[in-house]
N, C-alpha and C positions, 0 to 999 in steps of 0.2 A: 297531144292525145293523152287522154287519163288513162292511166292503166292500175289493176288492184292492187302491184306491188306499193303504189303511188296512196290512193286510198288507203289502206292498211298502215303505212308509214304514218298518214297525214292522220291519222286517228290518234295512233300512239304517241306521236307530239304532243294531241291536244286532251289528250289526255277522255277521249269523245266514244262512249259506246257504240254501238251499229244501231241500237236502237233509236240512239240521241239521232246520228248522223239522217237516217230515215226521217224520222220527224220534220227536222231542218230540211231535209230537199223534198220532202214530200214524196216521200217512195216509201215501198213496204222494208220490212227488215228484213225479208227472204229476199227482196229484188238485192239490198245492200252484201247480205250474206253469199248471195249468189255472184255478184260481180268482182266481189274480192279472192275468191277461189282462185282466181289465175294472176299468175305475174303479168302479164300481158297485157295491150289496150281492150279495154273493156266491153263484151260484148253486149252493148246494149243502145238505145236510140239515142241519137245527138242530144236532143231534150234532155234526157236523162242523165247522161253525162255530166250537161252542164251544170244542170241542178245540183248533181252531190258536189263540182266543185266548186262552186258559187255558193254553197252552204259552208262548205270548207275554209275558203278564203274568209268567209265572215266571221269564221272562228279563228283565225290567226293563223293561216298556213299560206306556204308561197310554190308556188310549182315552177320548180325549174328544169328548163329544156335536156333534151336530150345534148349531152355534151362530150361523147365520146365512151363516159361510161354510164350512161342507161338517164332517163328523166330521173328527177329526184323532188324531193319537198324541205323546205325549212321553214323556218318560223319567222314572220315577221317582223320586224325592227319595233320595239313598240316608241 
């Protein structure tokens, strides 16, 4: 499950505005602004979700599971 701590991490990796990030999934920059507000899984439609992280991955990030201490994100092997 994506959550904003995730988003926000996966941004500053790649070095990706919100606005960028929006464009790429196709969502507004308040829906992006908005869902990053919380640490937490993000409350917003499956769709939605998928989109920012499917934009994300294409930019070079790797989401990894929750593994005891909290989901996290890295950068892919290039």
């Amino acid at each position: 499950m994506l959550t904003g701590a995730q988003m926000r991490a996966a941004r500053a990796l790649i070095k990706m505005r919100q606005v960028d990030l929006a464009k790429a999934a196709d969502l507004s920059e308040e829906t992006i602004k908005r869902l990053e507000k919380d640490s937490g899984p993000v409350q917003s439609t499956a769709n939605n979700a998928a989109a920012i992280q499917k934009a994300l991955e294409a930019a070079g990030v790797v989401f990894l599971p929750e593994n005891g201490n909290g989901p996290g994100v890295a950068l892919r092997k290039s």
